[in-house]
C-alpha positions as CSV (number, residue, x, y, z in Angstrom):
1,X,23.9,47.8,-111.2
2,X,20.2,47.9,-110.6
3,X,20.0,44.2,-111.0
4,X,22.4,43.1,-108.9
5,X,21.8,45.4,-106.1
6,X,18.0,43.7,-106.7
7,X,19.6,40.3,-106.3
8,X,21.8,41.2,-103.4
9,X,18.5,42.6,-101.7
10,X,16.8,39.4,-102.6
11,X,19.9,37.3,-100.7
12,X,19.5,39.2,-97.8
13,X,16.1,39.1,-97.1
14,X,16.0,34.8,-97.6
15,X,18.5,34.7,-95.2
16,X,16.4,36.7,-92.9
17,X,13.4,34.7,-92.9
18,X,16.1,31.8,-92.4
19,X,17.7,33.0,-89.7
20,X,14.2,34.2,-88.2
21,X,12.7,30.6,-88.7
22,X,16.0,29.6,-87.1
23,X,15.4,31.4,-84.3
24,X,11.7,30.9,-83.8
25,X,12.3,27.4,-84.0
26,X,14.7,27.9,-81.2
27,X,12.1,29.7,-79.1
28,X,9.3,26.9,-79.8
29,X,12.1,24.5,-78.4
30,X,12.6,26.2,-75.4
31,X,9.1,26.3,-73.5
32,X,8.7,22.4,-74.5
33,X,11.7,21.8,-72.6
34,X,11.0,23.9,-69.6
35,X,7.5,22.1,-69.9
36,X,9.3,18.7,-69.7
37,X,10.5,19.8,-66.5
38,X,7.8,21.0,-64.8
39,X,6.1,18.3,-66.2
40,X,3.9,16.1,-64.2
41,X,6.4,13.4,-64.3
42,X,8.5,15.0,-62.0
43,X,6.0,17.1,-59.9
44,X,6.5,16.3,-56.5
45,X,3.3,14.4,-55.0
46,X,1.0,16.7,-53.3
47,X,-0.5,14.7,-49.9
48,X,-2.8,16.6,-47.1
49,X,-2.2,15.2,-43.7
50,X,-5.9,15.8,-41.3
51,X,-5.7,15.2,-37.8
52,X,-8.0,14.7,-34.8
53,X,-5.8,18.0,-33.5
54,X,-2.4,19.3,-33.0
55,X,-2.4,20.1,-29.4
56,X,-1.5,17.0,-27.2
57,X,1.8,15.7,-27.7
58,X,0.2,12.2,-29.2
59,X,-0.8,13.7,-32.1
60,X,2.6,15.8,-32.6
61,X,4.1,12.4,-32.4
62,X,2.0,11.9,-35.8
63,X,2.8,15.3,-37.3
64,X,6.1,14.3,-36.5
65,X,6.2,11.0,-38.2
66,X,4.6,12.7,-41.4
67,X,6.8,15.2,-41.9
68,X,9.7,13.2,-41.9
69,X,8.2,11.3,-44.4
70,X,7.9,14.6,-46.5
71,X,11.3,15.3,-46.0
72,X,12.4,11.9,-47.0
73,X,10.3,11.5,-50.0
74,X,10.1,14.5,-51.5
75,X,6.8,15.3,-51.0
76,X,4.8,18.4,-50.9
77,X,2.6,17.8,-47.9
78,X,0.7,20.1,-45.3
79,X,-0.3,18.7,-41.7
80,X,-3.9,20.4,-40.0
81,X,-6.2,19.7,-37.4
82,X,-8.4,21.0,-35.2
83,X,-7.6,23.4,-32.0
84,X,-9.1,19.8,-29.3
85,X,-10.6,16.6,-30.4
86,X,-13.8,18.0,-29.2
87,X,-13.9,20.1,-32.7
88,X,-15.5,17.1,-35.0
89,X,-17.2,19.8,-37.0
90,X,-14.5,22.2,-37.2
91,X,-12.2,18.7,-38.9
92,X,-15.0,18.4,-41.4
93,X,-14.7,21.6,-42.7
94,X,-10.5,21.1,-42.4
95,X,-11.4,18.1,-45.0
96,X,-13.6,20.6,-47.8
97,X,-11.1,22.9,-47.2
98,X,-8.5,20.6,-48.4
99,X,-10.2,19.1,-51.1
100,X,-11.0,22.6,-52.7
101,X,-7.1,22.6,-52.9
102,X,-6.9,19.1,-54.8
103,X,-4.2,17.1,-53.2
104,X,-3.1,14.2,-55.1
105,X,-4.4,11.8,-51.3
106,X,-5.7,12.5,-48.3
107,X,-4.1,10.9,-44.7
108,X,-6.7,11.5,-42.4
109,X,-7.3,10.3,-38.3
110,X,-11.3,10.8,-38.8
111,X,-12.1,12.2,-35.1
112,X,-15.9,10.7,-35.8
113,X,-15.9,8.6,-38.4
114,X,-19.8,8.4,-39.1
115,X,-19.5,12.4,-39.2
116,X,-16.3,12.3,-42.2
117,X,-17.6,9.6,-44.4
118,X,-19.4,12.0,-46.5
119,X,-17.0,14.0,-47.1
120,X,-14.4,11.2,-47.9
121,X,-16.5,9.8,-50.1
122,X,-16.2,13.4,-52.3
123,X,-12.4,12.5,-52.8
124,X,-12.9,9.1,-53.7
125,X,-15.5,10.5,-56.6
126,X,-12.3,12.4,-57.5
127,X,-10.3,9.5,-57.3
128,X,-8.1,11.0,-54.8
129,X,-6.8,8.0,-52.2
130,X,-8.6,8.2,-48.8
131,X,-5.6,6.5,-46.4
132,X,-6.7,6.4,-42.3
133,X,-5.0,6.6,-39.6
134,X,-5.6,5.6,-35.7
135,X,-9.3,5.3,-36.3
136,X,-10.6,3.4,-38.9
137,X,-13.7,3.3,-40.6
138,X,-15.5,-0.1,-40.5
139,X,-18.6,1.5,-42.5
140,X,-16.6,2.7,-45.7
141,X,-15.0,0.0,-47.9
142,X,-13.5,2.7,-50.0
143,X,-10.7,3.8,-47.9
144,X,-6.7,2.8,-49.6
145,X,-6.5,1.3,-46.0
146,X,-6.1,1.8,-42.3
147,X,-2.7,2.2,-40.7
148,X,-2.5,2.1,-37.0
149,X,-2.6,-0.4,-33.9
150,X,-4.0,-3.7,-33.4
151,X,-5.6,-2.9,-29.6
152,X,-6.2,-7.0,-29.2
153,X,-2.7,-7.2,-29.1
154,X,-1.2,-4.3,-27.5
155,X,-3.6,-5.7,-24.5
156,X,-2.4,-9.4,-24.9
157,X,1.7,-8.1,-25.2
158,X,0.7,-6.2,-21.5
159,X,-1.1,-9.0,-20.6
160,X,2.2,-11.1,-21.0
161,X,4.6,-9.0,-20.0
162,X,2.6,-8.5,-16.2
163,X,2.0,-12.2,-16.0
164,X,5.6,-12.4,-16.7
165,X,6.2,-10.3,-13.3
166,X,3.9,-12.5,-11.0
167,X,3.4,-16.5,-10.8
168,X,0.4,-18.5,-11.8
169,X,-2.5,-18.2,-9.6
170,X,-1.9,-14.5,-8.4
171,X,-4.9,-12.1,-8.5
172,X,-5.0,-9.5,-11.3
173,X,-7.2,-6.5,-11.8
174,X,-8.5,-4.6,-15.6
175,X,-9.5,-1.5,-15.7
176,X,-11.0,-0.7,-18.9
177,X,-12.4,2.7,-20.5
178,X,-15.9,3.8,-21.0
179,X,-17.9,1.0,-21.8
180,X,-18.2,0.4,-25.6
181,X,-15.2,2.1,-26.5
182,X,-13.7,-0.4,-29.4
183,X,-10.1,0.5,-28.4
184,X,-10.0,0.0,-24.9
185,X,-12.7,-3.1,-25.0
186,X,-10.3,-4.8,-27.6
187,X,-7.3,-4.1,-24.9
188,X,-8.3,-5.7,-22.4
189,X,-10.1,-8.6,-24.4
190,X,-6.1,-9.4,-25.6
191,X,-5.0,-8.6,-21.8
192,X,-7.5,-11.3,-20.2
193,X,-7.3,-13.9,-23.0
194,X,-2.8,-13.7,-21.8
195,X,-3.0,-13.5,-18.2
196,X,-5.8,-16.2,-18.0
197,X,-3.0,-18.4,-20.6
198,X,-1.1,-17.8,-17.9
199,X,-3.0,-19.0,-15.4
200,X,-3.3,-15.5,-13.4
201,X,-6.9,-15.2,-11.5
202,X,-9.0,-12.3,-12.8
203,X,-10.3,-10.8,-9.9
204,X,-12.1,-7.4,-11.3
205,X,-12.9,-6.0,-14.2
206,X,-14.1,-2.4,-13.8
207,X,-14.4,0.8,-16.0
208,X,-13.1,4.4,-15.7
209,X,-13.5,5.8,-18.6
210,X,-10.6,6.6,-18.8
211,X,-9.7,9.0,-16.5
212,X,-7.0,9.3,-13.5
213,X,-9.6,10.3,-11.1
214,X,-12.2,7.7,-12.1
215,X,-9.3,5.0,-12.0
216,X,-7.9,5.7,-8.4
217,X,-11.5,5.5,-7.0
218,X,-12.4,2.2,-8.8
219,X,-8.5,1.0,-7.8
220,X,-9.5,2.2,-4.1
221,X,-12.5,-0.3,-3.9
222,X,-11.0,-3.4,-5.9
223,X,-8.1,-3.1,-3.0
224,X,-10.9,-3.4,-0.6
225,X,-12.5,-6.2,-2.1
226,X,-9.4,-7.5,-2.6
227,X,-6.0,-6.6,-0.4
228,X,-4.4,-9.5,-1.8
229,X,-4.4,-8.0,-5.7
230,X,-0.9,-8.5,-7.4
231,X,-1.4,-6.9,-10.3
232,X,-3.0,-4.5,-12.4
233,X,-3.6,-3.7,-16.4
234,X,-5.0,-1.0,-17.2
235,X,-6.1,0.3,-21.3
236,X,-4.3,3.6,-21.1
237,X,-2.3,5.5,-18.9
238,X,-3.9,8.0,-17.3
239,X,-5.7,5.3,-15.5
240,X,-2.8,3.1,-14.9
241,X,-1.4,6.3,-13.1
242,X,-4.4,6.7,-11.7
243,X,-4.6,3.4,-10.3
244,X,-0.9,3.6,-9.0
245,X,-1.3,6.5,-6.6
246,X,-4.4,4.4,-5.0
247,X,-2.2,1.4,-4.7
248,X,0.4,4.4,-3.0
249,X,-1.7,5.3,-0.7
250,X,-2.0,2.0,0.8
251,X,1.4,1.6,0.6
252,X,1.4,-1.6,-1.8
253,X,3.9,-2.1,-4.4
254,X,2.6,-4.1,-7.1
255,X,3.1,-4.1,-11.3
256,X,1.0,-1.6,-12.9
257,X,1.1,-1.5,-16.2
258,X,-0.8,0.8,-18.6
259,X,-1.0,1.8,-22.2
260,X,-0.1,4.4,-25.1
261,X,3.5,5.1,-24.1
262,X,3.1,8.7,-23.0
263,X,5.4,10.7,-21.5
264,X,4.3,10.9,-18.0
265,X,3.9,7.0,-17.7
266,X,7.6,6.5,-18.8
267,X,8.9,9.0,-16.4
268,X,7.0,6.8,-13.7
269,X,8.5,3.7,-15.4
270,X,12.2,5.4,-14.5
271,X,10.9,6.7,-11.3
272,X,10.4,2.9,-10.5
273,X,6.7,3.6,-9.8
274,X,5.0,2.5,-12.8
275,X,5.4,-1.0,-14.0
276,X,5.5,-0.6,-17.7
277,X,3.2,0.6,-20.4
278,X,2.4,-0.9,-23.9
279,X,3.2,1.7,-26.5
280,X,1.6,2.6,-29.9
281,X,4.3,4.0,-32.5
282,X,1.9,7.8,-33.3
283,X,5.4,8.2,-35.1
284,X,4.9,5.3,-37.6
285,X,1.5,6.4,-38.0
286,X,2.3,9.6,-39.8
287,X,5.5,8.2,-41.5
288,X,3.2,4.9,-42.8
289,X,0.1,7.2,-43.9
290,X,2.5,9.4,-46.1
291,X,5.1,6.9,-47.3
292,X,1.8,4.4,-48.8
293,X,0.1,7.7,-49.7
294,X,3.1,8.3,-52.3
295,X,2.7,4.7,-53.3
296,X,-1.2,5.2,-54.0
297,X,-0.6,8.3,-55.9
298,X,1.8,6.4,-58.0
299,X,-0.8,3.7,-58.7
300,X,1.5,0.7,-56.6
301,X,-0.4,-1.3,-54.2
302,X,-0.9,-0.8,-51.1
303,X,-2.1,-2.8,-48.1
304,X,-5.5,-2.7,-46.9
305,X,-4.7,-3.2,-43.2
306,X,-1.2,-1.9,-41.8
307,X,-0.3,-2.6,-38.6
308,X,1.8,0.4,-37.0
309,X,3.0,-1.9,-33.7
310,X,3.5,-1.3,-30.5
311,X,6.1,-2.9,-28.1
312,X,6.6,-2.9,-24.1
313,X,8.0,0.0,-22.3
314,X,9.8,-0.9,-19.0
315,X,12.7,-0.1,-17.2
316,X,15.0,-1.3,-19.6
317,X,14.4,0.8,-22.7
318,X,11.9,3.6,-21.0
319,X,15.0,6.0,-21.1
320,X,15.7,5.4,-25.1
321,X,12.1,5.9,-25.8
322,X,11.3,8.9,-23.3
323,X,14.6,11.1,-25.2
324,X,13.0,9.8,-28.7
325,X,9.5,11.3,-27.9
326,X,10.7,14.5,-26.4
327,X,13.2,14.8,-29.7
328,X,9.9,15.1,-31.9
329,X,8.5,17.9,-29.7
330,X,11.4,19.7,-30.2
C-alpha cells in the first residue's frame, strides 16, 4: 500500500509541473502578443505641428488643415504656437519643448528662420524630419522640404486676371510691401512681368508695407499723379482694401485686386467693391506638412519643394470659398 500510494504521489506531482509549465508557457505567450500589438509597427505616427501663432484666422486655416490630416491618417499629432507673430523667442522655446517630447517629425512655419535653424538642426541630429511650411529656409539644406506658395506666381495669376478686366495700353498701379520683403517683392515681380505681357502701362510702383493706412495714402497720391489709373494690384489685402477706400473717396470705380484670400477682402469681392484677390490654400499647408510628414516617418520620399497653390477669388466663386473658410473657424 505504501508503494503505490508513493507512485500515485509521484503521478500527481509530474502532472503538476506539466500542467504548471503548461500554464507558464501560456503566460509567456500572452505579453508577446500584447507586445505585437502595441508594437511599433502599428504605433500611430507621432508629428508636432509649430506655428508662427494661433491667433489670426490665417493661421487657424493651417491648424485646420493639419488636423484634418490627423483625423484622416491616423496620426497622433499636437498643433502650438505662439500667443502673436511678434513672439520669435517664445516659438523657439515651443520647438525644445517639443523635441524633449521626441515626435517622430516636426512641421514647423519658422516665424524667423535665421533665429530656428539651430534648433532644427538638433532634430535632424536625431534624425527626426524637419518639414516647413509658409516660410522656408533658403540657409538650411537639411529640411524634408518646403510646402507652401510660389509668390512669383500668385502675382503673375493677379496680374492676368486684372489685365483680363482692362484692354491693352490702360495704366496700372503696384503697391508692394516693405521693401525687401521676399514675399511681396516676388508678387509683384510675377504681377508686372503679366500685365506688361499684356501690354498694360505700369504707371507706379510704390510700397506700404503693408498696411491699410499706408496703402490709402500712397493710393491718394498715385491718383494725383495719375486720375486716369485703371487698375490696381496690390501683394496683400489689407492694402488692396486700403487702396480701394482711396479710390472711394474719389468716387472711381476701378479693379482692385489684392492677395491672401482673407475674409474681409472676399466679403468686399461680394459687396462688389473689391475686384478679386489671389488666394494661398493655409488649409493645404497644414493638410500637406502632416500627410508628407507620415510619409517621411515611414521612410517614402518626399518632395523637396511642394507647391500648396493658390487660385483667383472673384465674384464668381468668392461665396463658395468665404463659407469654406468660416467652416474651419468653426
Amino acid at each position: 500500500m505504501k508503494k503505490s500510494a508513493m507512485v500515485s504521489m509521484v503521478l500527481a506531482l509530474s502532472l503538476a509541473v506539466v500542467a504548471g509549465c503548461g500554464s507558464q508557457g501560456g503566460s509567456g505567450s500572452a505579453p508577446a502578443a500584447s507586445n505585437d500589438k502595441g508594437g511599433s509597427s502599428d504605433k500611430k505616427p507621432k508629428v508636432q505641428v509649430v506655428l508662427k501663432t494661433l491667433s489670426s484666422p490665417y493661421w487657424k486655416y493651417v491648424e485646420a488643415g493639419a488636423k484634418k490630416a490627423f483625423q484622416d491618417l491616423n496620426v497622433d499629432g499636437t498643433v502650438i504656437g505662439p500667443a502673436s507673430e511678434s513672439q520669435i523667442l517664445e516659438q523657439v522655446n515651443m520647438l525644445e519643448d517639443a523635441l524633449n517630447k521626441k515626435p517622430d517629425a516636426l512641421v514647423v512655419a519658422p516665424t524667423q528662420p535665421s533665429t530656428a535653424i539651430p534648433v532644427l538642426k538638433k532634430y535632424k541630429e536625431k534624425n527626426i524630419p524637419v518639414l516647413l511650411v509658409d516660410t522656408d529656409t533658403a540657409d538650411w539644406a537639411d529640411k524634408t522640404t518646403f510646402i507652401g506658395t510660389d509668390n512669383a506666381t500668385a502675382g503673375k495669376k493677379g496680374g492676368e486676371y486684372l489685365a483680363s478686366q482692362l484692354k491693352s495700353g490702360d495704366k496700372v498701379a503696384l503697391i508692394a510691401g516693405a521693401l525687401g520683403n521676399p514675399a511681396t517683392d516676388e508678387r509683384i515681380k510675377g504681377a508686372k512681368e503679366a500685365l506688361e505681357a499684356k501690354g498694360m502701362k505700369i504707371a507706379a510702383n510704390q510700397p506700404a508695407d503693408s498696411d491699410k493706412a499706408k496703402a490709402m495714402s500712397v493710393m491718394e497720391n498715385i491718383l494725383q499723379n495719375h486720375p486716369d489709373l485703371k487698375g490696381v494690384f496690390a501683394a496683400n489685402d489689407d492694402m488692396a482694401i486700403g487702396a480701394l477706400r482711396a479710390a472711394e473717396a474719389k468716387g472711381l470705380k476701378i479693379p482692385i485686386l489684392g492677395t491672401d484670400g482673407t475674409v474681409e477682402s472676399i466679403e468686399s469681392i461680394l459687396a462688389d467693391k473689391l475686384g478679386g484677390t489671389v488666394a494661398q490654400n493655409p488649409y493645404e499647408m497644414g493638410y500637406k506638412g502632416v500627410e508628407n510628414a507620415v510619409k517621411a516617418i515611414k521612410g517614402e520620399n518626399v518632395e523637396k519643394r511642394i507647391d500648396s497653390g493658390v487660385e483667383v477669388i472673384n465674384k464668381e466663386n468668392a461665396q463658395k470659398k468665404l463659407d469654406f473658410l468660416k467652416s474651419l473657424t468653426k
